[in-house]
C-alpha positions as CSV (number, residue, x, y, z in Angstrom):
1,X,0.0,0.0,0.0
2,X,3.3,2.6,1.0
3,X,4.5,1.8,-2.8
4,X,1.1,2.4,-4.4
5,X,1.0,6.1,-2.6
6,X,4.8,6.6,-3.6
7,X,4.1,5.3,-7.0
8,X,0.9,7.7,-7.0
9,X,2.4,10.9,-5.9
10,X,5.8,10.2,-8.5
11,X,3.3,9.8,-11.5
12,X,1.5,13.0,-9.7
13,X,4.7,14.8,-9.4
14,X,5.4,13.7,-13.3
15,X,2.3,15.0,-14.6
16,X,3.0,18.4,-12.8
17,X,6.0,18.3,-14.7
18,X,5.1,17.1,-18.1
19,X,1.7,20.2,-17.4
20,X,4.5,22.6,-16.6
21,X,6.4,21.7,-19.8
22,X,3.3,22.0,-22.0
23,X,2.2,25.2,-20.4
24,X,6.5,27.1,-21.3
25,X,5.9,25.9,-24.8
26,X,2.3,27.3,-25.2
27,X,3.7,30.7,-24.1
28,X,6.8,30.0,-26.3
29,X,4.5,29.5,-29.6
30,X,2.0,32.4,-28.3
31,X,5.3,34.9,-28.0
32,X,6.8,33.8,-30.8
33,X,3.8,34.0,-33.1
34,X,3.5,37.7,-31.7
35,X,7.1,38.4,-32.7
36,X,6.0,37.4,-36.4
37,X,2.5,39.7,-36.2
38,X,4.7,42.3,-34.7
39,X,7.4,41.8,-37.9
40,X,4.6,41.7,-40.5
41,X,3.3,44.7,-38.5
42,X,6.4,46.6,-38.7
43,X,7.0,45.9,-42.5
44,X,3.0,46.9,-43.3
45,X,3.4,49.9,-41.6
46,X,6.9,50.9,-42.8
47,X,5.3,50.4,-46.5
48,X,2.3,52.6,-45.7
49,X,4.9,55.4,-44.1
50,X,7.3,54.6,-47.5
51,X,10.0,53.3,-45.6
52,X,12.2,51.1,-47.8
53,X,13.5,48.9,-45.5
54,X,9.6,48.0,-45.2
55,X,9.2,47.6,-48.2
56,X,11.9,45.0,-48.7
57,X,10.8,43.3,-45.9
58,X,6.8,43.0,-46.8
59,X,8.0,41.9,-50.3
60,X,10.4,39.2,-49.3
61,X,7.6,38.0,-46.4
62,X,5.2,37.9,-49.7
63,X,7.7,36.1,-51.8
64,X,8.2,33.3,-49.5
65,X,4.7,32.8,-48.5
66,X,3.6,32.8,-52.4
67,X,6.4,30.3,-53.0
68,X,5.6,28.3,-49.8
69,X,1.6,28.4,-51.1
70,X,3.0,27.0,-54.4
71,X,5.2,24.0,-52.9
72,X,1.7,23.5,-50.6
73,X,-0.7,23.4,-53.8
74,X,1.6,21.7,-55.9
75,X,3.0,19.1,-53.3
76,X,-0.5,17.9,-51.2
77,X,-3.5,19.3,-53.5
78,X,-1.4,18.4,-57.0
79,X,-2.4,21.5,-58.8
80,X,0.7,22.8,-60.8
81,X,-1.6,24.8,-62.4
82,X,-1.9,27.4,-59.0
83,X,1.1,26.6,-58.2
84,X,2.9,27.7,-61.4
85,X,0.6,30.7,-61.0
86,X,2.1,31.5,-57.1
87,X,5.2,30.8,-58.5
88,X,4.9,33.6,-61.4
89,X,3.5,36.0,-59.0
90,X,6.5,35.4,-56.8
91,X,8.7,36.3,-59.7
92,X,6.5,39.6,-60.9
93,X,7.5,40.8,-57.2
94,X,11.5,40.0,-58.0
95,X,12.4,38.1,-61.1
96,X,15.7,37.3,-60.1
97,X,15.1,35.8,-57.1
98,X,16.7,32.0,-57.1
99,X,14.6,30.4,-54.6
100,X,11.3,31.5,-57.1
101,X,13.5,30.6,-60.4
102,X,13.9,27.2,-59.2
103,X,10.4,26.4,-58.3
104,X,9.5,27.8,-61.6
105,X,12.5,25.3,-62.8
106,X,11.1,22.6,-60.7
107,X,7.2,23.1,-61.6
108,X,8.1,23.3,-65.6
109,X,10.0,19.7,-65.1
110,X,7.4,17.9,-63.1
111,X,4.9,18.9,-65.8
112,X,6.5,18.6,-68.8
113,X,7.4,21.9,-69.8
114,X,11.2,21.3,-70.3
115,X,11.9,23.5,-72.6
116,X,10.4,26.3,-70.2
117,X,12.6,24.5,-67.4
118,X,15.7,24.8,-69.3
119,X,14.8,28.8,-70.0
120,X,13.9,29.1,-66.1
121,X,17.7,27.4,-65.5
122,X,19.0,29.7,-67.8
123,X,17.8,32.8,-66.3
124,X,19.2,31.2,-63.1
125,X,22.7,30.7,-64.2
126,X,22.5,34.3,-65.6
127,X,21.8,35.8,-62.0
128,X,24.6,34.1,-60.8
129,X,26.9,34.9,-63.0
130,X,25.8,38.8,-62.2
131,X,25.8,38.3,-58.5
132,X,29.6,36.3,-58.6
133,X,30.9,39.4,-61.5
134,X,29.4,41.9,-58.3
135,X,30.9,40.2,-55.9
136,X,34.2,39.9,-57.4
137,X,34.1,44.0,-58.4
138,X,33.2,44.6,-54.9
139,X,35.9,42.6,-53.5
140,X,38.6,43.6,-55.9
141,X,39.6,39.7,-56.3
142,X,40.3,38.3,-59.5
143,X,36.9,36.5,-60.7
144,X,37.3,32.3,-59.6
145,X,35.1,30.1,-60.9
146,X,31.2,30.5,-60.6
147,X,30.6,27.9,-58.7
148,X,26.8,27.8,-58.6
149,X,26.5,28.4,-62.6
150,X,28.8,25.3,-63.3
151,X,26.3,23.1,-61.5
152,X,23.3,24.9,-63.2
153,X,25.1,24.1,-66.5
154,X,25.4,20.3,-66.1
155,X,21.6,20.3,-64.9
156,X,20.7,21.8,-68.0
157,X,23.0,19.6,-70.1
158,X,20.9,16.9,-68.3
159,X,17.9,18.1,-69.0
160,X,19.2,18.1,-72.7
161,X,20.5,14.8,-72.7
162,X,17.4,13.4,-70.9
163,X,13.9,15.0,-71.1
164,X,14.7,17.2,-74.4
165,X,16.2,14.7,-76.0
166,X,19.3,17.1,-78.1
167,X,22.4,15.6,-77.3
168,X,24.4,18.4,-79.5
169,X,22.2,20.6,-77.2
170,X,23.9,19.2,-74.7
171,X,27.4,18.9,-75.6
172,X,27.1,22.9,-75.6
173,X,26.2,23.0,-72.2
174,X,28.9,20.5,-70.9
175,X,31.0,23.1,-72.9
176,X,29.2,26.0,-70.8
177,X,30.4,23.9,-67.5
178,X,34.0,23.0,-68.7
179,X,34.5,27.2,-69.7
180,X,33.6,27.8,-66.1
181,X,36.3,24.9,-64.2
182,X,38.4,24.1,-67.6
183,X,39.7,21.5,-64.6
184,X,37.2,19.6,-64.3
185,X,36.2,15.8,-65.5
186,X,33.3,15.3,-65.8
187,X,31.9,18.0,-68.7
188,X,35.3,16.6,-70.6
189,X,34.0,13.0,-70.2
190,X,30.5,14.0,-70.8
191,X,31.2,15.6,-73.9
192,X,33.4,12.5,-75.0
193,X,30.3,10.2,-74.7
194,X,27.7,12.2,-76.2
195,X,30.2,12.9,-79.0
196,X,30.7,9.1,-79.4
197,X,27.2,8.4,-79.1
198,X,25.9,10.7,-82.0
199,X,28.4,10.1,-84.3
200,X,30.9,13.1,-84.6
């Protein structure tokens, strides 16, 4: 009977605790979802008054909730349709954003719109070219490689390869890659194959 009561006050003593635990969180999430009312707030406001910096920061809170809406529809209702339409309004509010050109890049693929895929990588590799050529004037460095481009050049020689079907297409944009890290192996090996393959 003593070990039933000890047992029965611990569990007692445990749900206190686990209560306790539940009860910090719930005031964490309510503080913490005032913080983001307070931001959104602060940007709506800074807007209305003009203010750049709230300006920015309502744009890029739109942005991300128009691409998140899109990865939502797209992802658990299966319209691509809205979602391609979130992601293009995304893009109207900055078309060189990267995270909005590849879900446009990613949308275009899934549906079989490769050749708009392929022009959604392109515009990608373009703004990052621009951003490495700013960063290197800004830094005063000798331009490196652009990383970021080389990579979006051997998914678009995939894409070639694979969905679109143009090998030569291709072999231009292993070409693309190779420019960018003369170094490297793979767009030299790449080339070699698809060379052998068609003929030339």
């Amino acid at each position: 009977m003593v070990d039933g009561a000890a047992g029965g006050r611990e569990l007692l003593g445990l749900a206190r605790q686990v209560g306790a635990l539940l009860a910090e969180r719930l005031l964490r999430a309510r503080e913490l979802r005032r913080t983001r009312a307070k931001r959104v707030a602060l940007g709506v406001e800074g807007l209305a008054s003009g203010s750049e910096r709230g300006l920015v920061a309502v744009e890029r809170c739109g942005k991300r909730l128009l691409l998140r809406a899109a990865e939502l529809t797209e992802g658990r209702l299966g319209d691509r349709e809205r979602a391609s339409e979130l992601v293009r309004r995304a893009l109207a509010i900055d078309p060189e954003d990267r995270d909005a050109l590849r879900a446009r890049f990613r949308i275009d693929e899934r549906a079989g719109r490769y050749d708009d895929a392929r022009a959604a990588l392109l515009r990608l590799i373009a703004r990052e070219q621009r951003a490495h050529a700013e960063r290197a004037a800004e830094t005063g460095e000798l331009q490196g490689a652009c990383d970021p481009a080389f990579a979006l050049w051997i998914e678009v020689a995939l894409l070639d390869e694979r969905r679109l079907k143009r090998p030569r297409a291709a072999v231009d944009a292993y070409r693309e890659a190779a420019r960018i890290k003369p170094a490297h192996p793979l767009p030299r090996v790449e080339i070699a194959r698809l060379l052998r393959e068609i003929g030339d």
